[in-house]
LUMSE-152252 format. One line per 5 residues: number of its first residue (from 1); for each residue z negated, y, x of N, C-alpha, C, O. Coordinates in nm, 3 decimals. Example, Ala and Ser with C-alpha at 12.3 -4.5 7.8 and 13.67 -1.06 7.14 Angstrom:
<sites>
1 = -0.780,-0.569,1.319,-0.780,-0.450,1.230,-0.780,-0.330,1.320,-0.846,-0.332,1.424 | -0.708,-0.225,1.285,-0.714,-0.106,1.367,-0.787,0.003,1.290,-0.804,0.114,1.341
</sites>
This chain:
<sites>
1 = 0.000,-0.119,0.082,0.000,0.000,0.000,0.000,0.127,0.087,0.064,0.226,0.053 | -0.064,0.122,0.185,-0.093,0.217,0.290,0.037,0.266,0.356,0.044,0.381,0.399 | 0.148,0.172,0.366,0.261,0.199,0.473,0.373,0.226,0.321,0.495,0.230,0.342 | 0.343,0.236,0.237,0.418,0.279,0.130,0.382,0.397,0.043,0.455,0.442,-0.046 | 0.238,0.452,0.083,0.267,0.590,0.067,0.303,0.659,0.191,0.353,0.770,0.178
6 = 0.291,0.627,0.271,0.297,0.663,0.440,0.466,0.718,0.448,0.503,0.825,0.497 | 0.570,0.594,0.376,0.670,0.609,0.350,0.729,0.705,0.283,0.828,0.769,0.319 | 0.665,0.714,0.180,0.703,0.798,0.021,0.674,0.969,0.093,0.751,1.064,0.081 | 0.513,0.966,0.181,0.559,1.108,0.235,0.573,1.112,0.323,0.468,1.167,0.356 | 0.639,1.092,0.431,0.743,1.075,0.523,0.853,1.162,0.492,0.896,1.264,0.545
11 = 0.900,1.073,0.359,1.057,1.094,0.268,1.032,1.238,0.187,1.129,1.303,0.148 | 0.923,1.272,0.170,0.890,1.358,0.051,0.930,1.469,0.200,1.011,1.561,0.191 | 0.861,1.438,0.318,0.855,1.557,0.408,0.982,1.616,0.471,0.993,1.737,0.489 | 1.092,1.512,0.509,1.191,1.466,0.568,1.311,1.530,0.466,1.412,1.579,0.517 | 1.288,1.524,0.275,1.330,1.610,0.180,1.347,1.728,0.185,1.458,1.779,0.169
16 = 1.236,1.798,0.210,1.202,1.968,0.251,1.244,2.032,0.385,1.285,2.148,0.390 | 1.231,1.957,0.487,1.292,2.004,0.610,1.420,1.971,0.650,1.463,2.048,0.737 | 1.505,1.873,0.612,1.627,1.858,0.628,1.698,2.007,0.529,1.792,2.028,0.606 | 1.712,2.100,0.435,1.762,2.167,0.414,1.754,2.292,0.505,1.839,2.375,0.538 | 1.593,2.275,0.539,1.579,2.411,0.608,1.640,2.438,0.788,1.669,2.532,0.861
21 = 1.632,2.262,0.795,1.712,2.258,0.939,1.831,2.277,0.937,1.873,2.334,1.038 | 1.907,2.253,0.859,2.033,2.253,0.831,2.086,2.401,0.830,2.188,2.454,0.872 | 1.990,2.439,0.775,2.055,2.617,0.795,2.052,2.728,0.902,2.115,2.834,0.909 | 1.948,2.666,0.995,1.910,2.695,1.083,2.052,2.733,1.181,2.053,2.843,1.235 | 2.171,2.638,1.201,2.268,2.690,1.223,2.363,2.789,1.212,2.448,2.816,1.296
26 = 2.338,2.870,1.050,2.444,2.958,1.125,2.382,3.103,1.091,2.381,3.175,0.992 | 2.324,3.110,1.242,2.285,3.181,1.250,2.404,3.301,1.357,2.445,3.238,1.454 | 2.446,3.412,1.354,2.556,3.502,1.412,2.537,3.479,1.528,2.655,3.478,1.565 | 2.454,3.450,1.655,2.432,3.527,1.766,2.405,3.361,1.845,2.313,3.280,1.833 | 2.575,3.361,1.954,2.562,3.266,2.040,2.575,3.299,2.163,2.656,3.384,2.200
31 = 2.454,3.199,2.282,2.358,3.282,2.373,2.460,3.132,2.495,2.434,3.012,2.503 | 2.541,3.189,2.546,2.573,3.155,2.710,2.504,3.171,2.821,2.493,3.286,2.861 | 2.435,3.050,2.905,2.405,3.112,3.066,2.431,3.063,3.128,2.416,2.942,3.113 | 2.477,3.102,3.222,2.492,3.085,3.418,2.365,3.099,3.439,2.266,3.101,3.367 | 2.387,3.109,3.565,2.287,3.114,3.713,2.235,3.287,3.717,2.119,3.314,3.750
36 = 2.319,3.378,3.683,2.330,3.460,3.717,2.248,3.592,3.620,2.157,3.671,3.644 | 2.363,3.555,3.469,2.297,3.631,3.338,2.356,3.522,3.207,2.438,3.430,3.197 | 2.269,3.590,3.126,2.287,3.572,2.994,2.373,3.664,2.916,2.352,3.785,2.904 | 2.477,3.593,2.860,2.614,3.696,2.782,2.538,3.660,2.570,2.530,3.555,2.506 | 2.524,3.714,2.556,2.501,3.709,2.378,2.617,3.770,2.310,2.635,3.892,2.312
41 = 2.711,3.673,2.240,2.803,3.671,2.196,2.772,3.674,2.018,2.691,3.594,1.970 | 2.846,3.776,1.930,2.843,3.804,1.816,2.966,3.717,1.749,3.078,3.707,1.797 | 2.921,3.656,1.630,3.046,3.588,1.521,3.116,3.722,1.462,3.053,3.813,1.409 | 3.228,3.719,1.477,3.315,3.804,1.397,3.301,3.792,1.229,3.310,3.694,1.154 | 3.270,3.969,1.199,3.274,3.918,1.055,3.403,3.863,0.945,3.523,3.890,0.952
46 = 3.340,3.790,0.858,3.424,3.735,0.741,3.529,3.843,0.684,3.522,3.964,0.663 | 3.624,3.750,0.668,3.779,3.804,0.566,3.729,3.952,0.497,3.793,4.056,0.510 | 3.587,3.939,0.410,3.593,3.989,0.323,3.514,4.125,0.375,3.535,4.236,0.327 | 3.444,4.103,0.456,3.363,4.208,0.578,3.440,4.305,0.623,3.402,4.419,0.649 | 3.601,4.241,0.638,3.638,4.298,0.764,3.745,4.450,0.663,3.762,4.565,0.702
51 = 3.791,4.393,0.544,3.877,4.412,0.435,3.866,4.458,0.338,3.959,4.488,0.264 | 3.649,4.488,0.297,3.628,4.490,0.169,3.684,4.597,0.091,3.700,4.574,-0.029 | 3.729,4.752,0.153,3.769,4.850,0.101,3.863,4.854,0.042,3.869,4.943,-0.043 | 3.980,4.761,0.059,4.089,4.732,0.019,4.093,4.615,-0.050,4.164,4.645,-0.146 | 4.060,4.492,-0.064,4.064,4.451,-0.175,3.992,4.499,-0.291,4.026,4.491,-0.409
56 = 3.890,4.550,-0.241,3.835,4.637,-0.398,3.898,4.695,-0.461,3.923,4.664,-0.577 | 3.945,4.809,-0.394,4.103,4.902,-0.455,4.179,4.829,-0.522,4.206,4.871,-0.635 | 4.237,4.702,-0.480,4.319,4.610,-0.499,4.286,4.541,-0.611,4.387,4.509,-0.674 | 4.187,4.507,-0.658,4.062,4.444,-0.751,4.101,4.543,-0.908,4.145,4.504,-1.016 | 4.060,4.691,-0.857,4.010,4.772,-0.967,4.161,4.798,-1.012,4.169,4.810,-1.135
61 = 4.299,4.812,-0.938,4.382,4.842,-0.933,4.430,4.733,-1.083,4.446,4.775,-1.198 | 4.443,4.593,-1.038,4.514,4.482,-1.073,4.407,4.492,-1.237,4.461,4.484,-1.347 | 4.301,4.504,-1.225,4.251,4.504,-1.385,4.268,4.653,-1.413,4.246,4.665,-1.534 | 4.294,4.762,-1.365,4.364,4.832,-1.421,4.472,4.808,-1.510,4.467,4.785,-1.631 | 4.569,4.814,-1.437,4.697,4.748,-1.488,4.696,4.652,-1.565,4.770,4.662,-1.663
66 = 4.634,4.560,-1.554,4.633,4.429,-1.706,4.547,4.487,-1.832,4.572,4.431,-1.939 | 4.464,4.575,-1.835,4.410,4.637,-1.956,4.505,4.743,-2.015,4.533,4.756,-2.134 | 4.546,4.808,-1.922,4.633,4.902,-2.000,4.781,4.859,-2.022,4.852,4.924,-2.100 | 4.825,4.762,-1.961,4.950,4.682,-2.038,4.889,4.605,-2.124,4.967,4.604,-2.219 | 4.789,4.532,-2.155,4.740,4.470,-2.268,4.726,4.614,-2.366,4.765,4.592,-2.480
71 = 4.691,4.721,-2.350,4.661,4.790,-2.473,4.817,4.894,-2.494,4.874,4.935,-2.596 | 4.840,4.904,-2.386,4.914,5.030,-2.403,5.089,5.021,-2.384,5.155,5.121,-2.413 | 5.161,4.885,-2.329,5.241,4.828,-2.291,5.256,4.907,-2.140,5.169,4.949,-2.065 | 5.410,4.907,-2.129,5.422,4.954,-2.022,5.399,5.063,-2.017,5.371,5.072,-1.898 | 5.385,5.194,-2.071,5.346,5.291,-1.998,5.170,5.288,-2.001,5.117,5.364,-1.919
76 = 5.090,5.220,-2.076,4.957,5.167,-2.017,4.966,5.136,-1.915,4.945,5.212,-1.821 | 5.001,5.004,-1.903,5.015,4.976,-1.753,5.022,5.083,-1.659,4.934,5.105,-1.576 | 5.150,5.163,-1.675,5.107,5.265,-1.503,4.977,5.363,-1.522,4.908,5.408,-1.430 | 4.956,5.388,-1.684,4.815,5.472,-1.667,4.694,5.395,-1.595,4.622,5.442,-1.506 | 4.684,5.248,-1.660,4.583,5.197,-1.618,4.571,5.147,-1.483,4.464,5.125,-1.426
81 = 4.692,5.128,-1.432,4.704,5.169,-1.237,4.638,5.238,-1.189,4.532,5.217,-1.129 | 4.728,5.392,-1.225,4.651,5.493,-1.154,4.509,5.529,-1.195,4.454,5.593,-1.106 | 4.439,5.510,-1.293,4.288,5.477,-1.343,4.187,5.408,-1.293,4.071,5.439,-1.266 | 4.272,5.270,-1.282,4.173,5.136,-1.199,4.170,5.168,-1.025,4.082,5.130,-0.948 | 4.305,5.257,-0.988,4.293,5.246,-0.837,4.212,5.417,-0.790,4.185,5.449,-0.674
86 = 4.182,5.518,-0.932,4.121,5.597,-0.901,3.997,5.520,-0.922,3.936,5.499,-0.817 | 3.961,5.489,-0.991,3.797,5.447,-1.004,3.715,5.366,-0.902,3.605,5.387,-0.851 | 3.849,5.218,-0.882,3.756,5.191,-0.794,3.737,5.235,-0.611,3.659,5.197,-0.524 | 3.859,5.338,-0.612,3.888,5.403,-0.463,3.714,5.477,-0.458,3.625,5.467,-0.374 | 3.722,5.549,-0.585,3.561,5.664,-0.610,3.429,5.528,-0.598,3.334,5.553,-0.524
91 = 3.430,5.432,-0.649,3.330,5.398,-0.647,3.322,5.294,-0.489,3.206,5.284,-0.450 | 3.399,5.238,-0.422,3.436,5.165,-0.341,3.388,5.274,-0.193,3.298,5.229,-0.121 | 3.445,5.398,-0.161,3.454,5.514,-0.123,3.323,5.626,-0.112,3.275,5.697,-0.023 | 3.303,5.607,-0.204,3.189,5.771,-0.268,3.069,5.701,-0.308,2.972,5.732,-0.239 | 3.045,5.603,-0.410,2.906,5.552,-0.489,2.846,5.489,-0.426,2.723,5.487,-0.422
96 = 2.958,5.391,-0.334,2.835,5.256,-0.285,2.910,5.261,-0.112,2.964,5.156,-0.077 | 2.910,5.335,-0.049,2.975,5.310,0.097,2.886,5.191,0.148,2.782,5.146,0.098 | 2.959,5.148,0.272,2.858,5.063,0.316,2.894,5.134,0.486,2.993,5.203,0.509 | 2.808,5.103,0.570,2.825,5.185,0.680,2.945,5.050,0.788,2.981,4.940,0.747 | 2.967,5.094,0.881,3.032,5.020,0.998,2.951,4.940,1.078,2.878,5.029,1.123
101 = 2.914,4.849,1.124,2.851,4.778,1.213,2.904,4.768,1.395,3.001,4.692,1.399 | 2.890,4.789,1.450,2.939,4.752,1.607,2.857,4.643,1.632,2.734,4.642,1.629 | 2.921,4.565,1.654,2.818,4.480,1.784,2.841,4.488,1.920,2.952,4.513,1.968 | 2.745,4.469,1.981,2.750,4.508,2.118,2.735,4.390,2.195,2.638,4.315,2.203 | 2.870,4.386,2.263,2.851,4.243,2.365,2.760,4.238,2.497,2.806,4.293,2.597
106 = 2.615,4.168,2.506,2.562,4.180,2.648,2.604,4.108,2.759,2.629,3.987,2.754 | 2.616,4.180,2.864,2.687,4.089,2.944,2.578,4.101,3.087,2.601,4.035,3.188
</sites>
């Protein structure tokens, strides 16, 4: 009985830390050394990191255009273009900026 709860939390423990190890990987910042120095190397950001200003535009633009050709036909449509790609340029732009990041390579 003893080596079968022993088991059960083992497994119960082995449950909880296998997710948290697992994530433990991706973490941005990979550390090279020589003899000499240590270089700390940054992951390049994601598609969407690198791009977000423009697919947003692109975003507000495209449901622009499908609401106002759904309501308005084609000349909806170009209103709701120039509408969706003013709005979300202003809010993308002006409401919610997000700043630039540098990373800095140590060498």
């Amino acid at each position: 009985m003893k080596k079968f709860i022993a088991t059960l939390m083992m497994m119960a423990m082995l449950a909880v830390v296998l997710p948290l190890s697992a994530n433990a990987q991706t973490n941005g910042t990979r550390y090279t050394r020589n003899r000499t120095n240590t270089n700390r190397v940054y992951k390049r950001p994601n598609f969407y990191q690198r791009h977000r200003n423009l697919i947003n535009v692109g975003i507000g633009t495209g449901a622009g255009a499908l609401l106002g050709g759904l309501i308005g036909g084609k000349k909806g449509a170009l209103i709701g273009t120039a509408v969706g790609a003013g709005g979300s340029a202003l809010y993308t732009y002006k409401i919610n900026p997000k700043t630039k990041r540098y990373y800095r390579v140590y060498r």
